[in-house]
N, C-alpha and C positions, 0 to 999 in steps of 0.2 A: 663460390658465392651462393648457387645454389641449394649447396650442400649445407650450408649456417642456416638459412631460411627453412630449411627444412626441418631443422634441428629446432629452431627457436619456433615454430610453430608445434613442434610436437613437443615442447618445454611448457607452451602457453596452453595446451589440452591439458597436458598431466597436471598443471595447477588449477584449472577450472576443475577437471575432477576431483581433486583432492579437496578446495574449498566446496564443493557442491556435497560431497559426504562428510565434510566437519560436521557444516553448519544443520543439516538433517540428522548425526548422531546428536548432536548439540543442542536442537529444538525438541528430540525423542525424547531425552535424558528430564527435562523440564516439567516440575511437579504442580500442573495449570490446574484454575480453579475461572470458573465461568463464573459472569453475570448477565441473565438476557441472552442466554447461548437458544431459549427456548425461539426466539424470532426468527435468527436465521435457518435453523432448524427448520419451521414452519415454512418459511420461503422456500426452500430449498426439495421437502417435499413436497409439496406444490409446485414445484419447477418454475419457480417466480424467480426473475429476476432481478438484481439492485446494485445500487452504488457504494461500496466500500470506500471509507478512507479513515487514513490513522497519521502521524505525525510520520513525519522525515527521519526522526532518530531513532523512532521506536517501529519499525519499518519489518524488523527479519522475522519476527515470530506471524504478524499477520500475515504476511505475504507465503510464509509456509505451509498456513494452517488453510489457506483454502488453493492450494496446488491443487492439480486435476479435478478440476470443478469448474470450467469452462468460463474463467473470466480471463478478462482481457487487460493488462494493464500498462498505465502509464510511468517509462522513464525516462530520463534524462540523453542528450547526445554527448554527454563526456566521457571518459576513459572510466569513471566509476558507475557511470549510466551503462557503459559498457558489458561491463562485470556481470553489474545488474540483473542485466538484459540475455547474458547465457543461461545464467543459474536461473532463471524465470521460464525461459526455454525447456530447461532439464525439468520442470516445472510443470509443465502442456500447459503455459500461459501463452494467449495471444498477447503479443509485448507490439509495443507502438512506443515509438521514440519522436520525443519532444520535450516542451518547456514553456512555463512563461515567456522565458527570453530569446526560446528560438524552436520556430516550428509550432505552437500551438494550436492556432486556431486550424491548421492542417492535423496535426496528432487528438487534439476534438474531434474532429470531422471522421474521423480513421474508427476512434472509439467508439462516436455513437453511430457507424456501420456496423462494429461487433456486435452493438448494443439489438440495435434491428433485429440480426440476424442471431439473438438467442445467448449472448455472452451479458457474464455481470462484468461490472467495471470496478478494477481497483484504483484508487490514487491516494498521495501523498500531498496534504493542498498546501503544503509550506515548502516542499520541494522545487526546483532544486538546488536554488541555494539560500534560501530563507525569506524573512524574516524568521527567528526561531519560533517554531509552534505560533505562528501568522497564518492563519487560514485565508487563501487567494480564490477567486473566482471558480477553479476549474470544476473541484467537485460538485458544488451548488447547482454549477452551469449545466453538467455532464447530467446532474440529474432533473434539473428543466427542460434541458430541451430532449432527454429521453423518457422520458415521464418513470423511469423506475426509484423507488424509493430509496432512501440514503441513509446510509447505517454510517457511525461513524462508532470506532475503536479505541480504548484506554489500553494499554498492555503494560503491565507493571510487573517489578523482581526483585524479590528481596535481597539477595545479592548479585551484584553485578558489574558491569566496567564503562566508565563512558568517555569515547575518545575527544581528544583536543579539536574536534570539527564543529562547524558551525551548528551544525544538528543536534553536539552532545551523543554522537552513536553510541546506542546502547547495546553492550552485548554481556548477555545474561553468564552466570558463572552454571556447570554444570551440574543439574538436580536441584538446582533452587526451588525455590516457593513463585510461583506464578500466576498474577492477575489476568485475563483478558476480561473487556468491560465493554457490552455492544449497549448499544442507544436503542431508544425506538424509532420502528422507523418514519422519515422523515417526509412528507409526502411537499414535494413544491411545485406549483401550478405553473403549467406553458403558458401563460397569460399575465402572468403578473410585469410589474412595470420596473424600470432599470432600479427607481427608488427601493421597492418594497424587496428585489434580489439582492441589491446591496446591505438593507436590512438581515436579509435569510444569512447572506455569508458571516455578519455578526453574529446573530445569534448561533449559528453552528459553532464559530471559533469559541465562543462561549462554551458550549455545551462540552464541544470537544477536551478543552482544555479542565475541564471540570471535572470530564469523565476521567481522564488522563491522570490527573492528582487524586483522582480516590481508586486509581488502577496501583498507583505508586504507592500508596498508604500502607504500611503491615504494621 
């Protein structure tokens, strides 16, 4: 018995390795095209740091593109938040695990400690399991009550595959033609009222969702 376990753990590393070097020849291969890459840019030499977020399906290409760059992010506690959360590790991301539906206002808490102490924050604000492309509370919040500004992500492909999950997972075909589409950034005041936050969270889903269909456009 101990001998299967030992086996099915060393079964479960060799596929995390082997997806952890698809998906980085997979996002190398990809023939990206910026808009507003000058912003984070700008932040970044400055050692300023912000709030990232981009939709739930369109999730792999962001998440790769700012590996080793000291952000911290939020995913899910399920066997895919699981996944997630290695390949994020092989990543040198600080990974915190939570949810709207379980554990957040603790995985909040967790993030804007990294946040304090010098990490940007990534998140998925329709994660993790929708509404589809529904912008929730987290990122808005993450960025009020850390005062860092909030970039939000379009990431578009001209060709591509998107799976039968609630998210629509998109996963680009290799050497495609590639969008990524940042925002400006997003500055929302520790002061403002439950009203005018709930406001902010529209119009980001707005915005987001705006960015996103002219990321998908070719």
């Amino acid at each position: 018995m101990k001998v299967k376990k030992i086996e099915q753990a060393f079964l479960r590393k060799i596929g995390q390795h082997t997806l952890f070097q698809s998906v980085n020849l997979l996002c190398k291969s990809l023939r990206i095209s910026y808009e507003n890459k000058n912003i984070v840019e700008k932040l970044e030499k400055e050692n300023k740091k912000f709030v990232l977020a981009f939709w739930h399906g369109c999730m792999l290409l962001p998440w790769y593109l700012q590996r080793n760059k000291n952000f911290a992010g939020l995913t899910s506690k399920s066997k895919d938040g699981d996944l997630l959360a290695k390949v994020l590790k092989l990543w040198n991301y600080q990974v915190v695990r939570g949810s709207s539906t379980e554990g957040g206002d603790i995985a909040l808490g967790i993030l804007l400690d990294f946040a304090k102490n010098g990490c940007s924050i990534s998140i998925t604000p329709d994660g993790p399991i929708g509404p589809y492309r529904k912008m929730k509370a987290g990122a808005v919040i993450a960025a009020k009550k850390s005062g860092l500004p909030l970039i939000l992500v379009g990431v578009g492909y001209k060709s591509k595959k998107n799976l039968k999950s609630w998210d629509k997972f998109t996963i680009p075909k290799p050497f495609t033609k590639t969008k990524v589409i940042f925002s400006d950034p997003i500055i929302i005041k520790n002061d403002i009222s439950y009203e005018e936050t709930s406001k902010m969270i529209e119009k980001c889903d707005k915005l987001l969702n705006e960015i996103q269909t002219k990321a998908e456009t070719f």
